[in-house]
N, C-alpha and C positions, 0 to 999 in steps of 0.2 A: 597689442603685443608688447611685453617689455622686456629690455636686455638685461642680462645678468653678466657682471662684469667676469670672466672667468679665473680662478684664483686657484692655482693648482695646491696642493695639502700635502703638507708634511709627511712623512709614515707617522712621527711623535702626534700630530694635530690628528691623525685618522684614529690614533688607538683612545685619546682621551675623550673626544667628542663622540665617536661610537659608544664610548663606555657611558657618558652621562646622556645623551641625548640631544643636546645641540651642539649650535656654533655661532658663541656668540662674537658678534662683529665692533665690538664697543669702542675699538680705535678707529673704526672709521666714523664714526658717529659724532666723536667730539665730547665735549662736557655741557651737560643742560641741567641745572636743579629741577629737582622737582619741586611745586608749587602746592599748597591749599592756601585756599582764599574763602573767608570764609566773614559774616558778617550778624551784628546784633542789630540792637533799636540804636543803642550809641555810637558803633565804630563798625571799621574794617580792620581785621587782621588777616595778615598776610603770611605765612611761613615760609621758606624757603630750608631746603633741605641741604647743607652744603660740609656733610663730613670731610677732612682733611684739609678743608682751607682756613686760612690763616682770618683770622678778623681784618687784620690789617690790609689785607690783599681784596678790601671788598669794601666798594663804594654804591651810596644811594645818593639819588639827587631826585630833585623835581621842578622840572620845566614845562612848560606850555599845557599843563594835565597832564604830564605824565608820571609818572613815578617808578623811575628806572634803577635797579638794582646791578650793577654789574663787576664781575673780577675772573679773578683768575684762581685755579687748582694747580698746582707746579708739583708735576716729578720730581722726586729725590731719589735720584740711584747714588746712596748711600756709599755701596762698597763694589767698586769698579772691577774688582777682580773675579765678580758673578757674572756670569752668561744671563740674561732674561730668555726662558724659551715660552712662558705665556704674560701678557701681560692683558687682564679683564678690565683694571681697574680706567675711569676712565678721567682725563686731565687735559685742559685747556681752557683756554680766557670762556668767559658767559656774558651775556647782558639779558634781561628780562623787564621789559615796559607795561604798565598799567594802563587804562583810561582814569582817571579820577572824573566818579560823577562833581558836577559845580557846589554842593554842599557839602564839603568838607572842611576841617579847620588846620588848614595849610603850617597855622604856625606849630600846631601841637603835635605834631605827626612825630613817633620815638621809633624806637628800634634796639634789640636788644642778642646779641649773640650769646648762645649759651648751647655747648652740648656740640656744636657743627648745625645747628639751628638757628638760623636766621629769624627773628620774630618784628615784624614791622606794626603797627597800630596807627591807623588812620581815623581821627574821630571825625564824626561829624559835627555840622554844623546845630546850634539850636534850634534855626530854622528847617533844618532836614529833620527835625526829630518831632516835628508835629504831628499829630494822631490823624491818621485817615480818614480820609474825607469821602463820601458817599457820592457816585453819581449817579444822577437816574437816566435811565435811559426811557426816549419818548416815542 
């Protein structure tokens, strides 16, 4: 059985949400990039999806194998003399951690923002890029 927190609704929130079809919940949710990770014979690349945030407002690091991306999306209410009566969009601090498998090349790892896209590139090692090896089973 699960509870649902009970959330009474506006008359404004009953006429537009009947009209399109849902109800979406995005302020309670928080801010989460979304991720692809994706990989060749030479690297990992990693993207991070983060429209409206600042470059500045976003840091990477890597400790113990991890390779942690984290910041913040900050609100701008602009013009204080507007009411908000919906607000989808959604804003708050993020952090996002990796595994790095032991074959990669720690010092080479770049990163580049362009677009509200985070783009991270993890190479590997020469030793991780050796050709596959056969094993037989007996």
């Amino acid at each position: 059985m699960n509870l649902i927190k009970y959330r009474p609704r506006t008359f404004m929130d009953s006429i537009f949400n009947d009209s399109f079809g849902f109800t979406p919940r995005f302020a309670e949710i928080g801010f989460e990039p979304r991720v692809d990770v994706r990989e060749n014979e030479k690297d990992f690349r990693i993207s991070f999806e983060l429209p409206g945030v600042d470059s500045n407002d976003v840091k990477i690091g890597l400790e113990n194998g991890f390779l942690t991306v984290s910041g913040e999306k900050k609100f701008n209410e602009s013009d204080e003399s507007l009411n908000s009566r919906r607000i989808e969009r959604r804003f708050g601090s993020f952090k996002r951690s990796f595994r790095l498998s032991d074959g990669i090349d720690q010092k080479k790892i770049s990163a580049e923002f362009k677009n509200g896209v985070l783009n991270v590139v993890v190479p590997k090692t020469k030793e991780s890029l050796k050709k596959e090896v056969e094993i037989k089973i007996s």
